[in-house]
C-alpha positions in Angstrom: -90.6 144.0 101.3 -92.9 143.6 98.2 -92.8 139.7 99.0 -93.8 140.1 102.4 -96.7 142.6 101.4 -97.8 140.2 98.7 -97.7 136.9 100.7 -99.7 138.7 103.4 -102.1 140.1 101.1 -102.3 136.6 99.7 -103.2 135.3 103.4 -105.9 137.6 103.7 -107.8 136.5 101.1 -107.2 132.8 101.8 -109.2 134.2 105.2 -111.5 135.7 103.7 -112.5 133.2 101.0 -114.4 130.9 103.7 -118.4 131.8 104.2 -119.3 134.4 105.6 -121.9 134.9 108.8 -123.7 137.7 107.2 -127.6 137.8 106.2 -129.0 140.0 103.9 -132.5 138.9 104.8 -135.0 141.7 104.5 -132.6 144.5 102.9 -134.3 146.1 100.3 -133.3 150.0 100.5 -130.0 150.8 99.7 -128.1 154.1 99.1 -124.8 153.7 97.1 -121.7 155.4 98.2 -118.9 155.4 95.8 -115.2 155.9 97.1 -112.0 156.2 94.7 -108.9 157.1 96.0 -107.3 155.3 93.5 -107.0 158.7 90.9 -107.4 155.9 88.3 -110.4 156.7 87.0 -112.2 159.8 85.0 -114.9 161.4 86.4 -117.4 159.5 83.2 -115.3 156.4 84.4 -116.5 156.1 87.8 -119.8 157.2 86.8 -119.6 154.1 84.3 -119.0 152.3 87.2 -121.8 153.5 89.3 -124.5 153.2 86.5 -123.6 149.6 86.7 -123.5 149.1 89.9 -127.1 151.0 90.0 -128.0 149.3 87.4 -127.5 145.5 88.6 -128.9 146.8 92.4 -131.9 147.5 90.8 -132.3 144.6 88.3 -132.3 142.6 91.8 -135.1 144.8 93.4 -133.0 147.4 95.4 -134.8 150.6 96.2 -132.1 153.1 95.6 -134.5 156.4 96.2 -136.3 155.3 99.1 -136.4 157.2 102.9 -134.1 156.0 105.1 -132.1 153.5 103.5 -128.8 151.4 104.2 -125.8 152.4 102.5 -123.8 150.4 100.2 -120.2 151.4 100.1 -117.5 150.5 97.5 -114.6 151.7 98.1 -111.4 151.2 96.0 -107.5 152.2 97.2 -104.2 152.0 95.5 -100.7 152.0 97.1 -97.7 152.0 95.1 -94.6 149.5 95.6 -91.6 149.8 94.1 -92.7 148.5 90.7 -95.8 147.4 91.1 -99.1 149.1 91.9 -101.7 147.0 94.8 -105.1 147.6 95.5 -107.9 147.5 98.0 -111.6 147.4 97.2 -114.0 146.9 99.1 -117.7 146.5 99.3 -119.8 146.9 102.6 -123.4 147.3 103.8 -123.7 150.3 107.0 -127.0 149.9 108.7 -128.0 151.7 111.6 -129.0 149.2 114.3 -130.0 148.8 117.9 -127.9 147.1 120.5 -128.4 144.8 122.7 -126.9 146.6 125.3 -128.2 148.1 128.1 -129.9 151.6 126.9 -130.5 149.8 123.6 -128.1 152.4 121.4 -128.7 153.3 118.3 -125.3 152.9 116.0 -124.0 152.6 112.7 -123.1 149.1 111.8 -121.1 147.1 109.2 -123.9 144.4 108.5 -121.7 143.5 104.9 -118.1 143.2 104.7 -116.5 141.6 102.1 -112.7 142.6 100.0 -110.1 141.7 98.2 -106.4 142.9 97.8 -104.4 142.6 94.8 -101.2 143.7 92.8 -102.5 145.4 89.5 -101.0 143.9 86.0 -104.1 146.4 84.4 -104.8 148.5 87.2 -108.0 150.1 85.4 -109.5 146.8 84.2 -108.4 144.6 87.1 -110.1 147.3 89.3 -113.6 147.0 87.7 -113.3 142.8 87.3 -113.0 142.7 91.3 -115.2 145.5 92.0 -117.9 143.7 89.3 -116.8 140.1 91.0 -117.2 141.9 94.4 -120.7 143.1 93.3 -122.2 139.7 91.9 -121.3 138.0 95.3 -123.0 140.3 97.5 -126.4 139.9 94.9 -125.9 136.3 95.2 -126.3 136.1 98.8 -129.0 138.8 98.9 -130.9 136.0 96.4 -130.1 133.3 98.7 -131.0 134.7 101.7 -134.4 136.2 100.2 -135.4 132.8 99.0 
């Protein structure tokens, strides 16, 4: 069972290792939303984690106290298997949007998606390299795309 999990966990991020069709054109106010169902992490932990996060939004020209903003969600889950411990995490951009549907619809819409599953030799340190790695890709393509 544990193989099975891992080599389709292992699949999935083959997938989603290609380019991905998002833009980040034009996104400048974000509101973070931090998930953890992991039960990992100490309440100062996670708001370690956050400060960072924060911090490197705003060292790229995020406005994280403005009306109205996006919201940036990282979320991070654990499963146990047999011996081993696997996580989730991952880090996605809501917007609410307009359709192009008849009645033009205002929704909620995933504009970001990106994530990344993984058994856990350090849960607590693996955790924050992915959701860090997670982080760095999403400001890279915000650079990109505001260029």
């Amino acid at each position: 069972m544990l193989k099975l999990l891992l080599s389709l966990m292992f699949l999935i991020t083959l997938a989603s290792a290609k380019p991905l069709p998002y833009t980040l054109e034009n996104l400048k106010k974000l509101n973070l939303y931090y998930v953890d169902r992991s039960g990992l992490f100490s309440k100062k932990e996670q708001q370690e984690i956050k400060k960072h996060i924060k911090s490197r939004l705003q060292a790229s020209g995020f406005d994280l106290h403005a009306d109205d903003p996006s919201t940036l969600v990282v979320k991070i889950q654990t499963i146990d298997i047999d011996d081993s411990v696997v996580a989730y995490i991952a880090l996605l951009v809501g917007e609410e949007v307009i359709t192009k549907r008849d009645g033009n619809i205002e929704t909620m819409a995933l504009t970001y998606q990106q994530s990344d599953f993984l058994e856990l030799d350090d849960p607590e340190i693996d955790i924050k390299e992915v959701v860090y790695r997670l982080l760095e890709e999403f400001l890279q393509l915000y650079s990109e795309d505001m260029e």
